[in-house]
N, C-alpha and C positions, 0 to 999 in steps of 0.2 A: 948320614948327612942328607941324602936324599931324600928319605922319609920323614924331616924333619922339617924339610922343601913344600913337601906334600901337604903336613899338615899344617904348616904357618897357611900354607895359600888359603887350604879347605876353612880355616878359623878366620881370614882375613875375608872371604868372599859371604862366611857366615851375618860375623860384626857388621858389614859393608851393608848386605842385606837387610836385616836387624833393625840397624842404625836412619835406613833410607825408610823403612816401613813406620820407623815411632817419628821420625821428624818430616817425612815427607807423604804423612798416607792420601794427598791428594790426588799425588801421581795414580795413585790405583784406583781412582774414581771410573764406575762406567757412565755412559752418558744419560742412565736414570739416575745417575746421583747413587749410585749401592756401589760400593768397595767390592772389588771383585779379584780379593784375596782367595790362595787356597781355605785359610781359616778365616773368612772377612765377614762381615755383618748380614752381609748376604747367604753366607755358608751355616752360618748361625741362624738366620733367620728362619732356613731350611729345616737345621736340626730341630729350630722348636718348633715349630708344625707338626713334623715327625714326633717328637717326645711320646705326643700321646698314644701313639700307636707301637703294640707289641715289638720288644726289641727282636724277637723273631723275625719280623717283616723288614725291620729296618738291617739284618744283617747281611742275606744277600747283597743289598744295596751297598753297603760299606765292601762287603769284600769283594765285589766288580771292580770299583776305585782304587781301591790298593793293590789288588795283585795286576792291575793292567799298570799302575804306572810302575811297579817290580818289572814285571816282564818289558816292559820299556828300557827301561833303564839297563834291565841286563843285555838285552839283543844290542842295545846300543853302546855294551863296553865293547863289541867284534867290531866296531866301527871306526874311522878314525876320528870322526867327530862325538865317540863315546866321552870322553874328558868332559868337553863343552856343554852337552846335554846333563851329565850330574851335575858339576860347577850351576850352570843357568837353574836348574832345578833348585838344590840345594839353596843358592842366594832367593829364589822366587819364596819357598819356606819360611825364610827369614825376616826376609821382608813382609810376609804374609803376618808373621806371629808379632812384629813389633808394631805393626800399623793395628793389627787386632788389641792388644795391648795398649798403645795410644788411644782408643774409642772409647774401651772400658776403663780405663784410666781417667778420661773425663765425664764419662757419661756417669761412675758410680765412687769414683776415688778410690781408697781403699779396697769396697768391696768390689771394684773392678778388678784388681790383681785376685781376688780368691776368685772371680768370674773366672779368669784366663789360667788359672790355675786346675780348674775345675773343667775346662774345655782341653785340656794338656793330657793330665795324669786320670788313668795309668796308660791309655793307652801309649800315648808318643814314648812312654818309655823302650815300649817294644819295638814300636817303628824304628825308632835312634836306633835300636841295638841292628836291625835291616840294614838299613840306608848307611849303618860301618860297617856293616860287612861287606855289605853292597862296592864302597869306596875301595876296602880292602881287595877284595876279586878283581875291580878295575886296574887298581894296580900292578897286582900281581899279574895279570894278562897282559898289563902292556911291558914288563919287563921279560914275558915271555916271548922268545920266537920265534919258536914254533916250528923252527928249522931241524928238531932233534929225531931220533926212529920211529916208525910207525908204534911200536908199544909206549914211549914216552907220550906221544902225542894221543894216544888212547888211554894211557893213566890222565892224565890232563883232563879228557872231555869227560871221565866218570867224574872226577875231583870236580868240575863242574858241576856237574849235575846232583852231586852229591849236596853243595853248598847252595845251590837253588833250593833243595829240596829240603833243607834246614833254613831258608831264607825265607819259603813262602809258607812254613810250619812256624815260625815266628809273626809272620806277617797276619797268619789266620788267628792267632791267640790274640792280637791286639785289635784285629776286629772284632772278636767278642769280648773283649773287655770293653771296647769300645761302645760298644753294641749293649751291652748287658751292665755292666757296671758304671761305666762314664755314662751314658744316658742318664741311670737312676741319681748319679751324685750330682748332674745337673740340673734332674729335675727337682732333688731338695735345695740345692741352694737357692733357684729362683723361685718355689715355695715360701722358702725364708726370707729373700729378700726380693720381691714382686717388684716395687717401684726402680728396680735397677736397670731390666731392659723392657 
């Protein structure tokens, strides 16, 4: 029942998100006028500057970004304010992908969704698979307390450390797809379709 709690909340702060980024992307206006989404016009605009340059260069740079907000997010499940920091994250993502979504939606119609599609996969599929795990560890930590022997409480921080260490080994595979593959598929599509941004 509990976990059932968990995920209505985690899919309703999603939608919530989502929902405010495709019908409200003004809110995330900065005051030059650039959306200032995680994935917003401006994050894009970046990527394609970069495009041209070796995904070698561009993948330190991707994997800065991603393992410091892992490592954020994880330090911040020992927190009590750990919930609030995913939650706020997670709806920020949402909100980022629906308001990116609404721009290329009007700027190219159609071939706005392959845009946003093409700015997604493959990476985010490995991110998604993090960022549950990620959720999963926060909760299993907060149902732990930590109160049990010093060897329970020592299997624990290995169990930890174990699931970081397959967390940030997923998180490193999706920055070089990112890096390496998402780059190139974005640089054909807008190849093929130039007048779109």
């Amino acid at each position: 029942m509990k976990s059932r709690l968990q995920t209505g909340a985690l899919v309703t702060v999603l939608l919530s998100g989502f929902l405010a980024g495709t019908a409200l992307p003004e809110l995330f206006r900065m005051g030059t006028g650039d959306y200032a989404g995680f994935m917003s016009l401006y994050s894009f605009r970046k990527y394609g500057e970069s495009a041209a340059a070796p995904a070698a260069r561009l993948l330190p740079y991707i994997v800065s970004g991603r393992i410091q907000t892992l490592l954020f997010l994880w330090m911040s499940s020992y927190t009590a304010a750990g919930l609030l920091f995913h939650l706020v994250y997670a709806w920020w993502l949402a909100a980022s992908a629906g308001m990116l979504l609404a721009l290329f939606l009007l700027r190219g119609g159609y071939e706005g969704i392959l845009l946003f599609l093409c700015c997604l996969f493959p990476q985010w599929l490995l991110y998604g698979a993090v960022w549950q795990r990620e959720f999963h560890a926060l909760f299993r930590r907060r149902r732990y307390s930590g109160a049990g022997n010093a060897a329970g409480m020592l299997s624990e921080r290995r169990r930890d450390l174990r699931e970081l260490a397959g967390m940030a080994g997923l998180c490193l595979l999706g920055c070089c797809a990112e890096a390496f593959l998402g780059m190139w598929t974005l640089r054909v599509f807008l190849q093929l379709s130039p007048g779109i941004f």
